[in-house]
C-alpha positions as CSV (number, residue, x, y, z in Angstrom):
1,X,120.7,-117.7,-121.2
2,X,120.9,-116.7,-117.7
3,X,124.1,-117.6,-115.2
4,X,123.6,-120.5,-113.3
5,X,123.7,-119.6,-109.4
6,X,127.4,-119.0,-108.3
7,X,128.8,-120.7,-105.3
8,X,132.2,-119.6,-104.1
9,X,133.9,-120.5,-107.3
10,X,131.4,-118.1,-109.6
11,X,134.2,-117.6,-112.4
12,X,134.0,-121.8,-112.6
13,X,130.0,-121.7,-112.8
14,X,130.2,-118.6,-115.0
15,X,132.6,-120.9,-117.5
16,X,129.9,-123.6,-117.3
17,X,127.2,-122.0,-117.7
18,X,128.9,-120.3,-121.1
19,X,129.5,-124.0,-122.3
20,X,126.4,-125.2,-121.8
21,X,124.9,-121.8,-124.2
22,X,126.7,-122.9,-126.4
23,X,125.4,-126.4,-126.4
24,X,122.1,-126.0,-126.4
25,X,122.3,-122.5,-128.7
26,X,122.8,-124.4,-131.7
27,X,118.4,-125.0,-131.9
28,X,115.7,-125.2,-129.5
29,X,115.4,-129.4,-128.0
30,X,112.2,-130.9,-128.6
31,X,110.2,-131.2,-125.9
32,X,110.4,-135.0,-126.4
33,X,113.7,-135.7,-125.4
34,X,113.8,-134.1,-121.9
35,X,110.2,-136.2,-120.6
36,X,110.4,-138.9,-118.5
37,X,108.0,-140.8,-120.2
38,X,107.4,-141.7,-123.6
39,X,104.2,-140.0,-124.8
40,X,102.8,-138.4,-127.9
41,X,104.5,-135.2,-129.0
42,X,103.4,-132.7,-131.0
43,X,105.6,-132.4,-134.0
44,X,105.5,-128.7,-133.6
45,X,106.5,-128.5,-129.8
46,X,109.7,-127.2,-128.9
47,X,110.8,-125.9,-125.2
48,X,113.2,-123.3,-125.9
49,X,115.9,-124.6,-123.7
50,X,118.2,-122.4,-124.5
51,X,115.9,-119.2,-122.9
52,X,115.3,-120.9,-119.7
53,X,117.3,-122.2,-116.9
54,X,114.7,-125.2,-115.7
55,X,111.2,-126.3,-116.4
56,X,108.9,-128.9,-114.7
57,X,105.5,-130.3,-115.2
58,X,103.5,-131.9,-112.9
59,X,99.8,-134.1,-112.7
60,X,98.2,-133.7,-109.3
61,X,95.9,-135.9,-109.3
62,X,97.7,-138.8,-110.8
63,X,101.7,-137.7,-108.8
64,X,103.1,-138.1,-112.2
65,X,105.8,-136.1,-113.7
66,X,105.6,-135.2,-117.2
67,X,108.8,-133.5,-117.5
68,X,111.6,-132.5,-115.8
69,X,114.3,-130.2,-117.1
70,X,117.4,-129.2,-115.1
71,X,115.4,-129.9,-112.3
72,X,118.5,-130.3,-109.8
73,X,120.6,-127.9,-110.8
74,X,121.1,-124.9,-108.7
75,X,118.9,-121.5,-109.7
76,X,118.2,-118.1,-108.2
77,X,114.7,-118.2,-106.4
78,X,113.5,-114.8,-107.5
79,X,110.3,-114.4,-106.1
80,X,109.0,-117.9,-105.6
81,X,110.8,-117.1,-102.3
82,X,107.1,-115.3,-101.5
83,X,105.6,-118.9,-101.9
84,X,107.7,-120.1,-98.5
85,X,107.1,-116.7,-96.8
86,X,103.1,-117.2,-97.6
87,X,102.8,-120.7,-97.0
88,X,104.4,-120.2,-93.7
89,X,102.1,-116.9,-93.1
90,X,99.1,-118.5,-93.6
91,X,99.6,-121.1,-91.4
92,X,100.8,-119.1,-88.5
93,X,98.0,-115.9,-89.3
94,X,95.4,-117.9,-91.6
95,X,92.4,-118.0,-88.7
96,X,93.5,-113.8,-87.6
97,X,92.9,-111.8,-91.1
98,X,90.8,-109.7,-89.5
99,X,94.3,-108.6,-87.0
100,X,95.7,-105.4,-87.3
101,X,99.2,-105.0,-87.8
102,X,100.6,-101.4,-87.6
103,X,103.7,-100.9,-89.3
104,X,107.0,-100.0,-87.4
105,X,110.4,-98.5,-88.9
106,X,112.3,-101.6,-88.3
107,X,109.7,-104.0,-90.3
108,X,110.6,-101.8,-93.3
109,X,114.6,-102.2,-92.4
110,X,116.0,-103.0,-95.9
111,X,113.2,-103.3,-98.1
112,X,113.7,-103.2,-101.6
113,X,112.5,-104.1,-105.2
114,X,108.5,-103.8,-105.6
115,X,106.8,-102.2,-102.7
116,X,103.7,-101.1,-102.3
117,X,104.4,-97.9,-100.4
118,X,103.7,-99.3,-96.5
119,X,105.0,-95.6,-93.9
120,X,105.2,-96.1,-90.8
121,X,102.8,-96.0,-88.4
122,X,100.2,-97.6,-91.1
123,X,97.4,-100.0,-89.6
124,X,96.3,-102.6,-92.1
125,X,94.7,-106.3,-91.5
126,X,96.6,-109.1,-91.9
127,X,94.1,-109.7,-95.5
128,X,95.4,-107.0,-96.7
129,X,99.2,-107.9,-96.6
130,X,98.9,-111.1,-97.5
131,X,96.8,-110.1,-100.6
132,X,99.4,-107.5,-101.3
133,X,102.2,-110.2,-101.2
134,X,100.7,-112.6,-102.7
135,X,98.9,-110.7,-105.5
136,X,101.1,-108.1,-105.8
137,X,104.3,-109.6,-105.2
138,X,105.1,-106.4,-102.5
139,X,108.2,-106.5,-100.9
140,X,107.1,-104.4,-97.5
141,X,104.2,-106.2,-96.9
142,X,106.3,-110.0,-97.2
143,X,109.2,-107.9,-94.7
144,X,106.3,-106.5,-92.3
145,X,104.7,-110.5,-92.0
146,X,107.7,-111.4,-91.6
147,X,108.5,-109.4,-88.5
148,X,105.0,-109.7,-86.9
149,X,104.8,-113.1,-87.0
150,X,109.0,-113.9,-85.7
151,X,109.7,-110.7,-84.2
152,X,112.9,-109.4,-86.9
153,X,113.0,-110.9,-90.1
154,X,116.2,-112.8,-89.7
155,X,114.3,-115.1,-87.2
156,X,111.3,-115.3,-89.9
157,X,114.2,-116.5,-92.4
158,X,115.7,-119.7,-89.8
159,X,111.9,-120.3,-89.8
160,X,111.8,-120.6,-93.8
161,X,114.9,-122.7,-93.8
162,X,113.3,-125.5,-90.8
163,X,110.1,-125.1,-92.8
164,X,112.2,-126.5,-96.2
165,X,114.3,-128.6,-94.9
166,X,110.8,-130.8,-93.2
167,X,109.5,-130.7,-96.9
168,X,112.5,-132.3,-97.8
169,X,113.5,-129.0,-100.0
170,X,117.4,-129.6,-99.1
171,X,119.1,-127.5,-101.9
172,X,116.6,-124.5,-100.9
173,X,118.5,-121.5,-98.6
174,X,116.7,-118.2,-98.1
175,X,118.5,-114.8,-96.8
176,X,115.1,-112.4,-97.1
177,X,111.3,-113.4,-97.3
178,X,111.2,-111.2,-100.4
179,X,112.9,-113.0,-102.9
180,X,115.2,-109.7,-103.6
181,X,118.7,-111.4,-105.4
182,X,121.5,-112.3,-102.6
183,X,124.2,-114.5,-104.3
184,X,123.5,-116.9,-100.9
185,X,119.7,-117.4,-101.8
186,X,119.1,-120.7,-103.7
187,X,116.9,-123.5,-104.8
188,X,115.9,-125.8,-107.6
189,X,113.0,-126.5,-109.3
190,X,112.5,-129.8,-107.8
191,X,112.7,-128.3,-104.7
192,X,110.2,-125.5,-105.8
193,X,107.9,-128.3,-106.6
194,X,107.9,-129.8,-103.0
195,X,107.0,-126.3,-101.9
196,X,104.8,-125.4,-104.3
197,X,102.8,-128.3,-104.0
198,X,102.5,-127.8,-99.8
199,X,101.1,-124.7,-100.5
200,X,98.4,-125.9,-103.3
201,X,96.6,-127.9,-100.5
202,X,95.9,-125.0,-98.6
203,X,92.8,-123.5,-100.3
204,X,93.6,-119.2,-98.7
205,X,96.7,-119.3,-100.2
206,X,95.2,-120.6,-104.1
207,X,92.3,-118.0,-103.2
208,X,94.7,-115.5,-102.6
209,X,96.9,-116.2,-105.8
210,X,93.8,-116.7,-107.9
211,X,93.0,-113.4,-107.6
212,X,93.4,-110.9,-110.4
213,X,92.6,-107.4,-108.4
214,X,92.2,-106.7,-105.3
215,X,91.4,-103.8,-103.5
216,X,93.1,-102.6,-100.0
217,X,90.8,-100.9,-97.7
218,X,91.6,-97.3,-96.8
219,X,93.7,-97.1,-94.1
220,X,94.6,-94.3,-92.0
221,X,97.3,-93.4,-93.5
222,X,96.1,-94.3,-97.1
223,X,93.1,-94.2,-99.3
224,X,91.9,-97.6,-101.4
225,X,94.5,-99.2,-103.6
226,X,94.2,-101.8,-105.9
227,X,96.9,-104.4,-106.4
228,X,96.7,-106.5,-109.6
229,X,98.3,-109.5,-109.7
230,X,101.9,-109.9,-111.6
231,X,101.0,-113.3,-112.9
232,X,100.3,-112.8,-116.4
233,X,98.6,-115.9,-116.6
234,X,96.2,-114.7,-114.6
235,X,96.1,-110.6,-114.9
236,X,95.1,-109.2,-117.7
237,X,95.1,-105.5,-116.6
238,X,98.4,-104.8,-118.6
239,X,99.2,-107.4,-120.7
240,X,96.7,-109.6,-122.5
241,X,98.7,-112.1,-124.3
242,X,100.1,-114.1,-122.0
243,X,96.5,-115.1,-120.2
244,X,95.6,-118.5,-119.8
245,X,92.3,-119.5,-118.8
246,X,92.7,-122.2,-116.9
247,X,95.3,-121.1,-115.0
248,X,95.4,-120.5,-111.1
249,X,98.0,-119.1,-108.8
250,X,100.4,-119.3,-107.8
251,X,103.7,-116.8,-108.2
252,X,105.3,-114.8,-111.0
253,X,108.3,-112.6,-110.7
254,X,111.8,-111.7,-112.1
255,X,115.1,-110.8,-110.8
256,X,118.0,-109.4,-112.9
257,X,120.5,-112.4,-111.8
258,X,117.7,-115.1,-111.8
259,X,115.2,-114.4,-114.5
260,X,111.9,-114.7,-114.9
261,X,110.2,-116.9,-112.9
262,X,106.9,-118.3,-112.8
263,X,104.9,-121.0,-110.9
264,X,101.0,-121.8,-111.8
265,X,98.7,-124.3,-111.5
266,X,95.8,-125.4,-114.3
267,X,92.8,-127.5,-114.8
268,X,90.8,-128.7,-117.0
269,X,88.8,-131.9,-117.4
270,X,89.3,-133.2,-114.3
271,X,92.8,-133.2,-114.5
272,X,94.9,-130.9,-112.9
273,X,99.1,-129.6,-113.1
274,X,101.5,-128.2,-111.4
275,X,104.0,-125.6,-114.4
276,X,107.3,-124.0,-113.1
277,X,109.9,-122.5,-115.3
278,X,112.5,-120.6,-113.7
279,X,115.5,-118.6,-115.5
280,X,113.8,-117.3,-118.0
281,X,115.0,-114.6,-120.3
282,X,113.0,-111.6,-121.7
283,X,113.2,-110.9,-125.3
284,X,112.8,-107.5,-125.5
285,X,113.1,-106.8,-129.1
286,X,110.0,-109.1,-129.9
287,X,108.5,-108.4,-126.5
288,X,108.2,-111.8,-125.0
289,X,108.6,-113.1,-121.5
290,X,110.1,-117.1,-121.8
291,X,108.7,-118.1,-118.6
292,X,105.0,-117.2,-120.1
293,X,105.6,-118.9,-123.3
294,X,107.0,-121.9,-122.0
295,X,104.3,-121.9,-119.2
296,X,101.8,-122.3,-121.7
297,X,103.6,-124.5,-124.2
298,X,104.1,-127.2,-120.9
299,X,100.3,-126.6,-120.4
300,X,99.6,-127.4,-123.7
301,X,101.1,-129.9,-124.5
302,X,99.7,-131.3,-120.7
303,X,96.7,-131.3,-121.7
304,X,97.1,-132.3,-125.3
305,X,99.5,-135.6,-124.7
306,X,97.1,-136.4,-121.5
307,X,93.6,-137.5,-120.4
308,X,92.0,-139.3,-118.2
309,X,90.4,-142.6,-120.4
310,X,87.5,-144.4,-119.5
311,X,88.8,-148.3,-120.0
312,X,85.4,-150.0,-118.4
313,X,82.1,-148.0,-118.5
314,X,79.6,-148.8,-115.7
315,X,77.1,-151.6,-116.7
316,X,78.9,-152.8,-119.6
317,X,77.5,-156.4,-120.4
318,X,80.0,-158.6,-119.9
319,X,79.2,-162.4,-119.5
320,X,75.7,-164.9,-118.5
321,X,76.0,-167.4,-116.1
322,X,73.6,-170.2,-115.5
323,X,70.6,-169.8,-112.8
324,X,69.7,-173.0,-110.8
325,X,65.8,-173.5,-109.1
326,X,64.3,-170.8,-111.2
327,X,61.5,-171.6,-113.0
328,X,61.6,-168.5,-115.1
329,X,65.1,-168.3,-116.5
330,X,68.3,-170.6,-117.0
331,X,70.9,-167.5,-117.3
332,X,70.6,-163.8,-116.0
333,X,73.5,-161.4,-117.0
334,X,76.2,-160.1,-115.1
335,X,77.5,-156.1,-115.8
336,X,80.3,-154.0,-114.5
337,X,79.6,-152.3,-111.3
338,X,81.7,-149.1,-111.8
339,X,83.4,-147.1,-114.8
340,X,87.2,-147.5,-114.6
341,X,89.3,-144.6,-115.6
342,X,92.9,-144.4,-116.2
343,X,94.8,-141.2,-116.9
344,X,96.8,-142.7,-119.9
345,X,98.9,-140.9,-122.9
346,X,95.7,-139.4,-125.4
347,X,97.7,-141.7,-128.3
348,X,97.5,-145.5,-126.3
349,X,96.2,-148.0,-128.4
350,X,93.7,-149.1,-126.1
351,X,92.9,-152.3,-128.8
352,X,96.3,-153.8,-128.8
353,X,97.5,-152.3,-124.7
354,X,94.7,-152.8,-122.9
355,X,93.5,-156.7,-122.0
356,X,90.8,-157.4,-120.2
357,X,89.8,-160.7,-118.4
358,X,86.9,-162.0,-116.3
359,X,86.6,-164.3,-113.4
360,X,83.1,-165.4,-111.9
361,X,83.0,-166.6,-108.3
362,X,80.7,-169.6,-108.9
363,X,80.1,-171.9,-111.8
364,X,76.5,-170.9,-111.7
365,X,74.2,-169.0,-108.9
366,X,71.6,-170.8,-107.2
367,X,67.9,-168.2,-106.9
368,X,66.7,-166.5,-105.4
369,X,69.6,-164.3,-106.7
370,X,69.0,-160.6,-105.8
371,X,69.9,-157.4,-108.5
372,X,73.2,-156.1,-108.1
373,X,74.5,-159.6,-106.4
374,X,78.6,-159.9,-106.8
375,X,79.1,-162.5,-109.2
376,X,82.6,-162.4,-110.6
377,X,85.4,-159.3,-111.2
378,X,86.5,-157.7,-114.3
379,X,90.6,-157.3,-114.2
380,X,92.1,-154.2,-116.4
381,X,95.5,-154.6,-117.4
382,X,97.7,-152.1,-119.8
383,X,100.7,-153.4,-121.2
384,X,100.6,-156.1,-119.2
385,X,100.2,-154.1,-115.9
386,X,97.2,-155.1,-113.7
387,X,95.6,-151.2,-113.3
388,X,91.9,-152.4,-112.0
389,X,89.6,-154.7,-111.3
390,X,85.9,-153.7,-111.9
391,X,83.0,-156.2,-109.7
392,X,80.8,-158.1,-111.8
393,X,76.8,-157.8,-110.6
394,X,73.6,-159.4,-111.7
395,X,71.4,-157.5,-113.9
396,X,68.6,-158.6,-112.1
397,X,66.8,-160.5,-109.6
398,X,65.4,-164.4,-109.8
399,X,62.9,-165.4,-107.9
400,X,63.1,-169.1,-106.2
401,X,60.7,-172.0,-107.6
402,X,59.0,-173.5,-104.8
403,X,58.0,-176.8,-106.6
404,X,61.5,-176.8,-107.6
405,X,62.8,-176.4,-104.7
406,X,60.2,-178.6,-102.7
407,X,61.8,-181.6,-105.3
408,X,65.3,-180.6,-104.7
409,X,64.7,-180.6,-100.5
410,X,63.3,-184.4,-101.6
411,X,66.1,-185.2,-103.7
412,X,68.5,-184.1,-101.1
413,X,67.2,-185.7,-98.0
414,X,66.4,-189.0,-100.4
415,X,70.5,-189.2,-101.4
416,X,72.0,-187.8,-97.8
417,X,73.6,-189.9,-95.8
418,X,71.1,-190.1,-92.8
419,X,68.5,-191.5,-95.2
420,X,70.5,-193.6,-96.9
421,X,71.6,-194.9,-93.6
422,X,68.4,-195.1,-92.0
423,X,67.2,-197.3,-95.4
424,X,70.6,-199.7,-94.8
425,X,69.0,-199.9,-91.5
426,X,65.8,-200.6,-92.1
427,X,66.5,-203.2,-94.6
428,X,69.2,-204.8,-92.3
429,X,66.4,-205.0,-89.2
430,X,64.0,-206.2,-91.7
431,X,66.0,-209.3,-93.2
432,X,67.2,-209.5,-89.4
433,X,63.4,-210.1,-88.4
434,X,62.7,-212.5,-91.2
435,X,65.5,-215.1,-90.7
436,X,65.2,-214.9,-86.8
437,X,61.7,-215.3,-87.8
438,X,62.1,-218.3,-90.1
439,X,64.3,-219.9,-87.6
440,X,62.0,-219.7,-84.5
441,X,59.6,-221.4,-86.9
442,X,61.3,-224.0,-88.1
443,X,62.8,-224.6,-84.2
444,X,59.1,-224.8,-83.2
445,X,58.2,-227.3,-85.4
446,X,61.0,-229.5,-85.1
447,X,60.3,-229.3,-81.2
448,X,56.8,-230.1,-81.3
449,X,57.8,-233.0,-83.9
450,X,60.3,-234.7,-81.2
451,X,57.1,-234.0,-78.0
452,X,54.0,-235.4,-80.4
């Protein structure tokens, strides 16, 4: 297992890091007991913990961690460092690829590690650089961006370390743009995450680290070259095992001190994650890279454990509900407006953790009713979470009786209080008129009795 990153007391973190070996030496830890979340596991999935120094898996879509394995804990960067240097190129050059950049002595001041053979005095486009960073993990072509875009690559690196520190990567400090090992260059994989994830959004730089081959232009100083990428998820130009097909970008790349290193992104049905393991070892005897293996084991079992779970289809029949002043039905149906999906562990028992319960928004609906009318919602829950709620909409449209409702504008106007009143009132004049009647009458007779 590789050291874990020495501070100033490395014989202390050298003692740890023996201990912990020895801890986790004694058989690989099932990849159940280091996720966040209970899901299903496959009985035969193991991350070898003791090969790697920390692992992390990642949905997109749905900002859920999977897993998290020594995600705090302090690591050489290797060559993710070339995800910071190309997330911060891109956003100063990303609209001048087309710009020439001719190469000076001091830009290749103290290159080292994979190069791609940049002399001095070489013109090439700002494409081509990035491509051979980014694709071919080349150390002159991350110093010379470096250089052209701050002037001297120490103030490129103070612009890596604002640039972390406002994506809230806090335990992340860079020396070189490269990724070459210096004992005061470190991160962790949580903060490789917050990186890695800034740099997804931007579509050049998951072009760029999609790419298998590519071809620089001839230069004049240089014919074509072709620059194959170093992700072996990706590439297959050397190694054919280790390809995964849904994988894209985003960084591969090893150090003596801090391993092998990889960080890749994958889809597939819709769902999409983010894999880093960092610290790997290389098993040379059996000819296998950890961080590969363990890249693809976290994909896996992604995939596998996960999916996105249709919980309410669209136009699912779910309930009637009377109809009033139609004279051609009593009920019409109401149906689910949209589908409602729920990325949810592939093993939920969706008859005993998902509930569902309905609500309509009047006791019955009065025509004409139109087709698609809100009528009620559908409400999702899983274990006893509230996770939706799906509008409820008539199947189809009811026309209005008009003899029914001629009766009913009858019935109305006969029982509202202005007729009712004006009835009272009638009635009241009336007996009014016939007793001051029947008393003029019997006063005129009596005065015509007293005057005859």
């Amino acid at each position: 297992m590789k050291n874990n990153i020495r501070s100033k007391s490395a014989v202390y973190i050298r003692a740890c890091a023996l201990l912990l070996a020895l801890f986790f030496i004694l058989s690989p830890l099932p990849i159940s007991a280091i996720t966040n979340r209970d899901s299903a596991t496959p009985d035969d999935m193991e991350l070898a913990v003791d090969h790697i120094d920390g692992a992390y898996l990642y949905n997109i879509e749905n900002d859920f961690t999977v897993l998290a394995y020594n995600a705090d804990e302090t690591v050489y960067p290797a060559s993710t460092v070339k995800i910071m240097t190309g997330l911060i190129a891109i956003e100063q050059l990303g609209d001048r690829l087309t710009e020439n950049v001719t190469v000076t002595e001091e830009m290749l001041d103290g290159v080292g590690g994979n190069m791609i053979g940049f002399k001095t005095g070489e013109t090439l486009t700002v494409e081509s650089l990035l491509y051979a960073m980014l694709v071919g993990g080349a150390n002159d072509a991350a110093y010379i961006l470096a250089c052209h875009i701050a002037g001297t690559v120490d103030e490129f690196v103070g612009m890596m370390n604002r640039r972390a520190l406002e994506l809230g990567a806090e335990a992340t400090h860079y020396t070189n743009p490269s990724g070459v090992h210096d004992y005061d260059m470190y991160t962790t994989v949580s903060d490789t995450v917050k990186i890695a994830l800034t740099a997804y959004k931007i579509p050049l730089f998951m072009e760029i680290t999609s790419t298998s081959k590519y071809v620089i232009p001839k230069t004049n100083m240089s014919e074509y070259r072709n620059v194959f990428n170093r992700n072996y998820l990706l590439s297959t130009n050397s190694v054919m095992k280790y390809y995964y097909k849904d994988a894209a970008g985003m960084n591969a790349g090893s150090t003596a001190q801090g391993g092998y290193c990889v960080v890749t992104t994958a889809s597939r049905d819709g769902l999409t994650y983010l894999a880093i393991v960092m610290g790997a070892d290389v098993d040379e005897e059996n000819d296998k890279v950890y961080s590969y293996t363990e890249a693809a084991k976290l994909l896996d079992y992604a995939f596998a454990a996960y999916a996105n779970i249709t919980l309410v289809e669209a136009g699912e029949l779910i309930c009637d509900i009377p109809v009033t002043m139609s004279g051609t039905t009593d009920v019409v149906s109401l149906v689910t407006a949209d589908s409602l999906t729920l990325y949810l562990p592939t093993d939920a028992d969706l008859k005993t953790e998902v509930k569902r319960s309905r609500k309509t928004n009047y006791d019955s609906l009065t025509a004409p009713v139109e087709e698609g009318q809100i009528a009620g919602v559908l409400t999702v829950m899983y274990n006893d979470e509230i996770v939706g709620n799906v509008d409820l909409v008539t199947t189809v449209a009811v026309a209005r009786s008009e003899f029914l409702y001629t009766l009913e504008q009858i019935k109305s106007f006969a029982t509202g209080r202005f007729f009712i009143a004006a009835v009272i009132s009638a009635v009241v004049f009336t007996v009014i008129f016939v007793l001051g009647k029947a008393i003029y009458l019997q006063h005129k007779k009596k005065y015509r009795g007293r005057y005859s």
